[in-house]
C-alpha positions in Angstrom: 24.0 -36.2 24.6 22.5 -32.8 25.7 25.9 -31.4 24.9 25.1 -32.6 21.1 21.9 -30.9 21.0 23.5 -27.6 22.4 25.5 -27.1 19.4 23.0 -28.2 16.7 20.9 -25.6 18.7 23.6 -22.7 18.2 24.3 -23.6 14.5 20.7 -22.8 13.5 20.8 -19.3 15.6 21.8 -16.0 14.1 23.1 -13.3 16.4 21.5 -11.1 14.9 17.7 -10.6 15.4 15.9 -8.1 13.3 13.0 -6.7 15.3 10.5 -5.4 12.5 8.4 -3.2 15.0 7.9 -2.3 18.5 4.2 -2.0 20.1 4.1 1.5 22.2 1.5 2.4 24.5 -0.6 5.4 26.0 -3.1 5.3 28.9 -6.1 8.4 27.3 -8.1 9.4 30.3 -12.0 10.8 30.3 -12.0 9.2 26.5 -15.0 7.3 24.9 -14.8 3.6 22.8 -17.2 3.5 19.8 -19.4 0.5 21.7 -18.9 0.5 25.0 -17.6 -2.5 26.7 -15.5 -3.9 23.7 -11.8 -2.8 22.6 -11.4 -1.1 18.8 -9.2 -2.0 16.1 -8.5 1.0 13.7 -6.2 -0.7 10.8 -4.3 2.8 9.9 -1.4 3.6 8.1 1.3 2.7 8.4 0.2 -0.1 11.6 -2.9 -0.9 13.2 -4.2 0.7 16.4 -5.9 -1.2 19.6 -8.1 1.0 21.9 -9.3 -1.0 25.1 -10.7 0.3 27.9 -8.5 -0.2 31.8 -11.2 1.7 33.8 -14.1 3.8 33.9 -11.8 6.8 33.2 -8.9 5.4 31.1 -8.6 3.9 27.7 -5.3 2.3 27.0 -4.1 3.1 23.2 -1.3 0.1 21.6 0.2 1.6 18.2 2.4 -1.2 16.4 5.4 1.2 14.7 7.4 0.0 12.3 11.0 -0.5 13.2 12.4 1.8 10.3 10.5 4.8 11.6 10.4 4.8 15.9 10.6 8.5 16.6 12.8 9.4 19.8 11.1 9.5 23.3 14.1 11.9 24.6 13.2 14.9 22.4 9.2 14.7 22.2 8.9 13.2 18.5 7.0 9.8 19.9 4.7 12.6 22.0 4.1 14.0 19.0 3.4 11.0 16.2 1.0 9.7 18.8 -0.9 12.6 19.1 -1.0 13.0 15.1 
């Protein structure tokens, strides 16, 4: 029977999965937050940016990209777009 379910199971899969963006990450250090104890949420252009603190010292930054424009790590372009 499970054998059944298997194959129904494949038949409604695609191989191919479109990822529509990735979430990339950068620890700030000796940065402030607007308020104090509670994350921010900056809805920018072209994705929306979380800000939450990880210690005294360190804020970690999430920036949700867009698939169709993920700069390359290798050669300093995503150093770059997350600085700008």
């Amino acid at each position: 029977m499970r054998w059944l379910f298997l194959k129904f199971e494949r038949s409604l899969c695609y191989p191919k999965v479109d990822i529509p963006s990735y979430t990339v990450g950068v620890i700030l250090t000796n940065c402030k937050l607007p308020n104090e104890n509670y994350g921010a949420l900056i809805l920018a252009d072209p994705s929306p940016i979380l800000f939450y603190a990880i210690s005294s010292t360190e804020i970690r930054c999430l920036v949700n990209i867009p698939s169709e424009i993920v700069p390359s790590v290798s050669n300093g372009e995503m150093a770059h777009f997350l600085k700008t």
